[in-house]
C-alpha positions in Angstrom: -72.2 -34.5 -62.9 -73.4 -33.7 -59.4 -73.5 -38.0 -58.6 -69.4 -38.2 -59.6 -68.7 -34.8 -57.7 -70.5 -36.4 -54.5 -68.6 -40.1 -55.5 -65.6 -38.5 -55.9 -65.6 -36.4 -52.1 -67.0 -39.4 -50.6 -63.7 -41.7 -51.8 -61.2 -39.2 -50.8 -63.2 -38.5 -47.5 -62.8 -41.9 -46.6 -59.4 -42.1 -47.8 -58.7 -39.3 -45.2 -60.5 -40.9 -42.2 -58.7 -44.0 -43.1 -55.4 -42.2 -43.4 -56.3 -40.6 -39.9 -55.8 -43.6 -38.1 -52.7 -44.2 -39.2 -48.8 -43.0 -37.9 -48.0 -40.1 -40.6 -45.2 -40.8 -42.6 -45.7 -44.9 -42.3 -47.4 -47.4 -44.6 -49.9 -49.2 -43.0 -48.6 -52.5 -41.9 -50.2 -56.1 -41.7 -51.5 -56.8 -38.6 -48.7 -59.2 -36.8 -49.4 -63.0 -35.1 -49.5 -63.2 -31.3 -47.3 -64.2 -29.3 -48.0 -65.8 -26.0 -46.1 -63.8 -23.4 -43.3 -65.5 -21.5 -43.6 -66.4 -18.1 -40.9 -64.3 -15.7 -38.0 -66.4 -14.2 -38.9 -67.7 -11.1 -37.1 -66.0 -8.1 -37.8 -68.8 -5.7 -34.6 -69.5 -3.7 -33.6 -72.6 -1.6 -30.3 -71.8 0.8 -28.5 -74.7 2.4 -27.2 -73.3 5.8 -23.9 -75.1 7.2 -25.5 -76.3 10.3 -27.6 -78.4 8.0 -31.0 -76.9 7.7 -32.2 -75.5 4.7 -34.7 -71.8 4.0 -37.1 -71.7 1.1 -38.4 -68.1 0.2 -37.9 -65.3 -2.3 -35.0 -63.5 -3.4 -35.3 -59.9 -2.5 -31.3 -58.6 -3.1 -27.8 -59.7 -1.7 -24.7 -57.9 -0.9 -21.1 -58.3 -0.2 -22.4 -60.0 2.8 -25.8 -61.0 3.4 -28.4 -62.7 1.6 -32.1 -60.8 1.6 -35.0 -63.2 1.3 -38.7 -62.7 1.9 -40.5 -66.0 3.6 -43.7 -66.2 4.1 -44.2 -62.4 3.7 -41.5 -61.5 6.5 -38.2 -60.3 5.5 -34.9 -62.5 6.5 -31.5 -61.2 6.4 -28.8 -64.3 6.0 -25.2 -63.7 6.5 -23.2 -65.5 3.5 -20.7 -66.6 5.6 -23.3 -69.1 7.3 -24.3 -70.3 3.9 -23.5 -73.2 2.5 -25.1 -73.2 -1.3 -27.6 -71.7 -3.1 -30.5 -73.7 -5.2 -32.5 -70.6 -7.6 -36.1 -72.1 -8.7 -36.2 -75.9 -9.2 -33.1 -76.7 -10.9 -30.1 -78.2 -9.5 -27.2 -75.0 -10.2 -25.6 -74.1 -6.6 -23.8 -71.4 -6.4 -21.2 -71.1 -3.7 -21.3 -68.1 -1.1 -18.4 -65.4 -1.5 -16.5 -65.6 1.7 -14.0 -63.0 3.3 -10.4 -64.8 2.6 -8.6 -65.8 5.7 -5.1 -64.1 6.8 -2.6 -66.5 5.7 -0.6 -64.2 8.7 -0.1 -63.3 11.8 1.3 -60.8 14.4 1.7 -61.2 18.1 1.8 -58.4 20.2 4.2 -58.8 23.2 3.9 -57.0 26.5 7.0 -57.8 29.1 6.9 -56.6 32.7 8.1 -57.3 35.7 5.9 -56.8 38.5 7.3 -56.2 42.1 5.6 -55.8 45.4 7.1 -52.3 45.6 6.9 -49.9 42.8 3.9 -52.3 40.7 5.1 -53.0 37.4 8.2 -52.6 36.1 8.5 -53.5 32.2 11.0 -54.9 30.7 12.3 -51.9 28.4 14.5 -52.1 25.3 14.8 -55.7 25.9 15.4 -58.0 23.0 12.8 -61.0 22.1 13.1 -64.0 19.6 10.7 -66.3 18.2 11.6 -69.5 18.3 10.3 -72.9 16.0 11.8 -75.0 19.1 11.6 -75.4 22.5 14.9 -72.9 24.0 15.6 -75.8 26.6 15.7 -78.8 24.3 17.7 -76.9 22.1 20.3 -75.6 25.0 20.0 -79.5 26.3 21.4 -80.7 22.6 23.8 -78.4 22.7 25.5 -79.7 25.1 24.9 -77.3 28.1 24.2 -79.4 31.4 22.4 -78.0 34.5 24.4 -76.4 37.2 23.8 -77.5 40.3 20.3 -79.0 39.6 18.8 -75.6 38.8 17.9 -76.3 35.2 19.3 -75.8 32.0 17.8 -72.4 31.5 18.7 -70.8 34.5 22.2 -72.6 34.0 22.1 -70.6 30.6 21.1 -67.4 32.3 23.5 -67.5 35.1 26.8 -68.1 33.2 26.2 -65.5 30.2 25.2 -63.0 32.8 28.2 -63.7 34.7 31.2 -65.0 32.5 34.2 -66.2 34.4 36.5 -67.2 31.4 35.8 -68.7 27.6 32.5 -71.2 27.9 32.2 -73.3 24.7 28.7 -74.8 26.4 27.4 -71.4 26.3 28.5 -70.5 23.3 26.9 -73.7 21.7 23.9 -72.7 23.2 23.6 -69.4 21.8 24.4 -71.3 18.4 21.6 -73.3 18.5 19.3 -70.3 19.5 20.1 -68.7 16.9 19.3 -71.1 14.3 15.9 -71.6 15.4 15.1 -68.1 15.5 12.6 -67.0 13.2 12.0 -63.3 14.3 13.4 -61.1 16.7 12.0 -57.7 17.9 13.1 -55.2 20.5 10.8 -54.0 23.2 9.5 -50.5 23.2 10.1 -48.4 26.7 6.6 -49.5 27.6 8.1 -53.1 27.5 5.9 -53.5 23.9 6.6 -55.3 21.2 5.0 -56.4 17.9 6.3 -59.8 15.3 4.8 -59.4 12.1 4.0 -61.6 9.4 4.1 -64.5 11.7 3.1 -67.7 9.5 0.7 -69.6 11.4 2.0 -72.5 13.6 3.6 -72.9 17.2 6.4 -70.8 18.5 8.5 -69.7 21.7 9.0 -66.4 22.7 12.5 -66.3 24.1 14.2 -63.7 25.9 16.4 -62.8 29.1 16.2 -59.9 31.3 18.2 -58.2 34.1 15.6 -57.9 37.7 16.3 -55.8 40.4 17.7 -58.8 41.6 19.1 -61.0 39.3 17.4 -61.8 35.8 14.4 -63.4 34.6 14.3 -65.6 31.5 11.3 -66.7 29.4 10.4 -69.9 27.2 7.3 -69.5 26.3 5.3 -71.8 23.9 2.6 -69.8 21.5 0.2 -71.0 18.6 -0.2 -68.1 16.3 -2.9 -67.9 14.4 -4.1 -65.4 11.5 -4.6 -62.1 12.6 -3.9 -60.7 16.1 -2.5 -62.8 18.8 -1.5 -61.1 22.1 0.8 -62.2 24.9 2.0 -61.0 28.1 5.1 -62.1 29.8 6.1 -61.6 33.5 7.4 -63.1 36.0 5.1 -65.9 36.6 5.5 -67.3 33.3 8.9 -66.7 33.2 11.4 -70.2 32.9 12.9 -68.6 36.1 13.2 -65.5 37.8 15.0 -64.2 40.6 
């Protein structure tokens, strides 16, 4: 009696010590294969630069703009605009740098003045401008309008607007064909300022007359706008004639 009392204590104590070592609540499992553990994914960059060297290193982060490597244990910092593609690891997939889009526009700033020996500058206030796809003297000259007095077409143009004797059909062909080749107009500010906006890229002439303290002073002047901001200032000495 006493041997299956000490048999049956052993068999549930090593029931229990058995049953210790396992999660509560869970059937033991079977013991599961191994599996060899996957290498990581390489982080081994290659970056073709647009001047036509190349960087090897690894790939720390990037951002909107720049490119974080580390090379040889130093950090580097490249700017994604100077990129030309990326190579990750060794295979073959380039990715192509995000770039800040171009303005497909422009604006040019205009700043007219006239600037005498007494009194410094003078600008040319409430004055209106055009922008022109032509040049304002070929455009006068196929008109029709012919220089007075061998003083040029434009100061021909400005001379007999400013001072009308009677009816001139040459003049008023002129202005015609001004005004079909104007593209934008703006008035200046009473700091002789003045702004053309959404300018598509290209050349232009700024065209526009004012009255001087002693006669007038007319401009033609050629301008390549580009996107963005483009600036000019107009005076006297690159004015088509002034007087």
């Amino acid at each position: 009696m006493k041997y299956l009392l000490a048999a049956a204590f052993t068999t549930v104590l090593s029931i229990h010590s058995f049953a210790q070592g396992q999660p509560r609540g869970r059937v033991p499992s079977r013991p599961q294969p191994q599996v060899a553990e996957q290498p990581a994914p390489s982080h081994k960059v290659t970056v073709a630069l647009k001047g036509g060297e190349t960087v090897t290193g690894t790939f720390s982060r990037a951002d909107a703009k720049t490119l974080h490597l580390e090379v040889a244990g130093s950090p580097l910092a490249l700017p994604l605009e100077n990129i030309e593609a990326i190579s990750f690891g060794d295979r073959p997939a380039v990715l192509a740098p995000t770039t800040a889009a171009q303005p497909t526009s422009g604006t040019l700033l205009i700043e007219a003045g006239i600037i005498y020996k007494m009194g410094g500058n003078q600008p040319v206030a409430r004055t209106e401008f055009h922008l022109l796809d032509e040049d304002a003297e070929k455009l006068m000259s196929a008109a029709g309008l012919r220089a007075d007095g061998g003083i040029g077409v434009l100061s021909t143009y400005a001379i007999r607007s400013r001072y009308p004797t009677s009816r001139d059909a040459q003049i008023e062909a002129a202005e015609f064909a001004v005004r079909t080749h104007t593209k934008f107009s703006v008035t200046t500010d009473f700091q002789g300022r003045a702004q053309f906006a959404d300018v598509p890229p290209g050349r232009y002439w700024v065209y526009g007359m004012s009255g001087t303290r002693r006669g007038f002073a007319i401009w033609n002047v050629p301008v390549e706008i580009r996107g963005g901001q483009n600036s000019l200032s107009l005076d006297q000495n690159n004015a088509a004639a002034a007087f």
